[in-house]
N, C-alpha and C positions, 0 to 999 in steps of 0.2 A: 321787280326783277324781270319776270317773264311776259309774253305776250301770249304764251300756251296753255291751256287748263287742261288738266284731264282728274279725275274718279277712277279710282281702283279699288274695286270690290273685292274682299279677300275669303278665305276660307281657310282657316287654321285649324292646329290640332288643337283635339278639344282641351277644353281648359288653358290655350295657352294667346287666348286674342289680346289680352295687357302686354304681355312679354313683347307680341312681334311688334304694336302699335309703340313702344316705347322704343324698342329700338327702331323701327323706320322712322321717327321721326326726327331722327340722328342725320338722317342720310337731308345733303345738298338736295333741296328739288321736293322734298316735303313739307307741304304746308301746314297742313294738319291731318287728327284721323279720329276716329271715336268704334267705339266696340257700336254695334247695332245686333236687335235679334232681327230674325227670320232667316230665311236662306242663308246668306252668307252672315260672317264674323264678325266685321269689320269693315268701313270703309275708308279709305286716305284720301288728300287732296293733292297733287303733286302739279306745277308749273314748272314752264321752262320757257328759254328763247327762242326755241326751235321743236322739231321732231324725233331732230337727233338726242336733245338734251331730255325730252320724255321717254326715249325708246333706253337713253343711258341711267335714266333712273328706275327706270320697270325693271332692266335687268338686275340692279341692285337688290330691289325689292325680291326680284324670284328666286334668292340666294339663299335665303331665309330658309332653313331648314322645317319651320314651322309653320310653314304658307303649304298649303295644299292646291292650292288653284286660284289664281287670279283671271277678273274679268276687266280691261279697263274702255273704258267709256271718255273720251278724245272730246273736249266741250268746242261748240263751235263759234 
């Protein structure tokens, strides 16, 4: 599909990193994701064709009532 990679670092409320990881991986533009410890929650994989089509799936992602703070990280 895409020619874009990026990592998005999450932070959820607690006890709820399954919930958000199952539903983003709903969403067009999600590759994959896995729960991780330390700092953050959770991390996803999300591609796209462009910047735009990453910048349209982060906003997706920061919808989530259950994300507290995302960090993403644009592969080069």
């Amino acid at each position: 599909m895409g020619s874009l990679k990026a990592y998005v670092l999450l932070i959820t409320s607690i006890g709820k990193e399954m919930d958000v990881l199952n539903e983003l991986k709903k969403l067009e533009g999600v590759k994959d994701g896995t729960a991780v410890y330390g700092e953050y929650d959770a991390v996803i994989e999300i591609e796209g064709k462009d910047l735009d089509d990453i910048n349209r799936t982060i906003s997706q992602i920061r919808r989530n009532p259950n994300i507290i703070r995302t960090v993403t990280l644009i592969s080069m």
